[in-house]
C-alpha positions as CSV (number, residue, x, y, z in Angstrom):
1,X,0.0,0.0,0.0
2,X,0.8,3.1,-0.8
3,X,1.7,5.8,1.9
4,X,-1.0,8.8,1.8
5,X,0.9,12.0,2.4
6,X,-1.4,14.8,4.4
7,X,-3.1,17.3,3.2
8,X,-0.4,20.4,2.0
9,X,-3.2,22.8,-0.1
10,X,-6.5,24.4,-0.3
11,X,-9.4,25.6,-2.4
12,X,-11.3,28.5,-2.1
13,X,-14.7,28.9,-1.6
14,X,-16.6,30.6,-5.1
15,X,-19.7,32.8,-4.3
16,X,-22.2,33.4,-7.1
17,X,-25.4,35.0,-7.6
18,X,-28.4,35.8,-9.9
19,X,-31.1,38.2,-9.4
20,X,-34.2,38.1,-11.4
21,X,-37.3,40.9,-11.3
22,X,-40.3,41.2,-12.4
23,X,-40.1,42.2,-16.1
24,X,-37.2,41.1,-16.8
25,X,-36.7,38.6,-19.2
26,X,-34.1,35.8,-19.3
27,X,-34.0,32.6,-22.3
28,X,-35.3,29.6,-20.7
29,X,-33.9,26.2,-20.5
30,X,-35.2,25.9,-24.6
31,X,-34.1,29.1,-25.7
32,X,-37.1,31.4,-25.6
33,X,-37.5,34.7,-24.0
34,X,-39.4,34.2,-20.9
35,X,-40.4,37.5,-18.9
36,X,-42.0,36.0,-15.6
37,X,-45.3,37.4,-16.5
38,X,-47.6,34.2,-16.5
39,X,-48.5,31.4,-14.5
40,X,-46.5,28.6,-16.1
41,X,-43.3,27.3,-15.2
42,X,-40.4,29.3,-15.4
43,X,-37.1,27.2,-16.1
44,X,-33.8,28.5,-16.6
45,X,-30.1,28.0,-15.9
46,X,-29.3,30.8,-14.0
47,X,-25.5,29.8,-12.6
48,X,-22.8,28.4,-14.5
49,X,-20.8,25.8,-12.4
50,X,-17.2,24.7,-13.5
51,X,-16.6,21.2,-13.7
52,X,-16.0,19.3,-10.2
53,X,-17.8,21.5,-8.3
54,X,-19.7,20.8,-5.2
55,X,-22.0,23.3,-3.6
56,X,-21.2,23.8,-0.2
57,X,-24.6,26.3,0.4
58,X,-26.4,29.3,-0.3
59,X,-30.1,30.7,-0.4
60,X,-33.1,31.5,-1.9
61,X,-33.8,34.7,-1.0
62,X,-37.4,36.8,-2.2
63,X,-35.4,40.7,-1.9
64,X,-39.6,42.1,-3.0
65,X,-42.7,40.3,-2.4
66,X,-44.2,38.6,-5.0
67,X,-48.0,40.3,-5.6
68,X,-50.7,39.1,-8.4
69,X,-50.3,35.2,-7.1
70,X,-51.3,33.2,-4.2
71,X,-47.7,31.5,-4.1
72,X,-44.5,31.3,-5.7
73,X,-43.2,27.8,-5.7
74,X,-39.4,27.3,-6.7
75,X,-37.4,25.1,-6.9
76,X,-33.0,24.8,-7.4
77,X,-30.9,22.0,-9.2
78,X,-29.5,21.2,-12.6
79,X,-30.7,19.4,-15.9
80,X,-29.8,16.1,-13.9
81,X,-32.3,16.9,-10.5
82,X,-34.5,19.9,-10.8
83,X,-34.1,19.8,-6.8
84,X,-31.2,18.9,-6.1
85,X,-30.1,21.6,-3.8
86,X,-33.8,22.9,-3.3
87,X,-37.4,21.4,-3.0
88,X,-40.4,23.0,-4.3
89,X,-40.9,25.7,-1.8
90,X,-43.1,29.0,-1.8
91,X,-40.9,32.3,-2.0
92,X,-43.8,34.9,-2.1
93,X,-43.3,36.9,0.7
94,X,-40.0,38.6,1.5
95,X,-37.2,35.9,3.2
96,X,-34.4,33.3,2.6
97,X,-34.2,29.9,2.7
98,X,-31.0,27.9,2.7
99,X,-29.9,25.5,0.0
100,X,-29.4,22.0,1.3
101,X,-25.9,21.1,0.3
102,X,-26.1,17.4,-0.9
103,X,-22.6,16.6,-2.1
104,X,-22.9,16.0,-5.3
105,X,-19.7,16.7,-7.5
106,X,-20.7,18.2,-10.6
107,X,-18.3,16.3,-12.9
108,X,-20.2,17.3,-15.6
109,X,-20.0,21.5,-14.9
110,X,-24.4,21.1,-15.2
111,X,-25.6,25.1,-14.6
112,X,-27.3,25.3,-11.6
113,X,-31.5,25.8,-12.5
114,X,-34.4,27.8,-11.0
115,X,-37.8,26.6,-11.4
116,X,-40.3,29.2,-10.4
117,X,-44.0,28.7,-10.8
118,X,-46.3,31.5,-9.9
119,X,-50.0,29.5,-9.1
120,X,-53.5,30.8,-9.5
121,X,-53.1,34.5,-11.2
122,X,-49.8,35.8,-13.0
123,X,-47.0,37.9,-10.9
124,X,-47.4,41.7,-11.2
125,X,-43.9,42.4,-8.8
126,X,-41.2,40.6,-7.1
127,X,-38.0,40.0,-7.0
128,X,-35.4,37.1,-6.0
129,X,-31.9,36.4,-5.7
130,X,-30.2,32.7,-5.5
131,X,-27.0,32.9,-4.4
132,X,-24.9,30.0,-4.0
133,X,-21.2,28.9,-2.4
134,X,-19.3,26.1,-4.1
135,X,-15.6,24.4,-4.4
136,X,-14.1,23.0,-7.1
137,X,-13.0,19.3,-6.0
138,X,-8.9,18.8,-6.7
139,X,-8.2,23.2,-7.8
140,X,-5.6,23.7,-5.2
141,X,-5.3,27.5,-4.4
142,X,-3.4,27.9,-1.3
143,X,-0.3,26.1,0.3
144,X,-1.2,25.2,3.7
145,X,2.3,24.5,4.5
């Protein structure tokens, strides 16, 4: 067997986020321009991970209420588990809620994905931010010794 030297270097932890408002538009997961404006499912990759990485945490976090809809359901993952790192939970009023960390090493660099879903009546205002904290498995970044 071989002998397993310690541990001599470490990664950094990456912080990203992505903000989405009423009215503004982003290209779903097919392509289209999709402007939050009706009560369907909203899918898009919102975060580009690098290859290897694992995400260590973050939120969900509603900045504005969401008005015009009796909930907001969302949901966070990838085109592998579209809740991976997040259940289907309601974001209409004002809060955070933390990511569940689950992991998973994203050897395939998958872009993190929102699902929201306005229910009942389309969203006249709101406003959310994901933000999310990740390594990347085997980047060394700092000598520890």
């Amino acid at each position: 067997m071989a002998l397993i030297p310690k541990t001599r270097g470490a990664q950094e932890i990456q912080c990203a986020e992505f903000t989405w408002t009423f009215g503004d538009t982003v290209l779903d997961t097919t392509g289209a321009a999709d402007a939050l404006t009706t009560v369907a499912a909203h899918v898009a990759d919102i975060i580009s991970l690098p290859v290897n990485a694992i995400v260590l945490g973050g939120e969900v976090i509603t900045d504005t209420t969401f008005t015009g809809s009796t909930a907001v359901n969302v949901k966070i993952g990838d085109s592998g588990s579209d809740n991976r790192y997040l259940g289907t939970t309601d974001k209409i009023t004002a809060g955070r809620t933390a990511l569940v960390p689950t992991g998973y090493v994203n050897t395939g660099g998958l872009d993190l994905r929102l699902t929201l879903t306005p229910t009942v009546a389309a969203v006249t205002a709101g406003k959310i931010t994901v933000r999310v904290e990740f390594m990347i498995r085997g980047r060394v970044c700092h000598n520890l010794v």
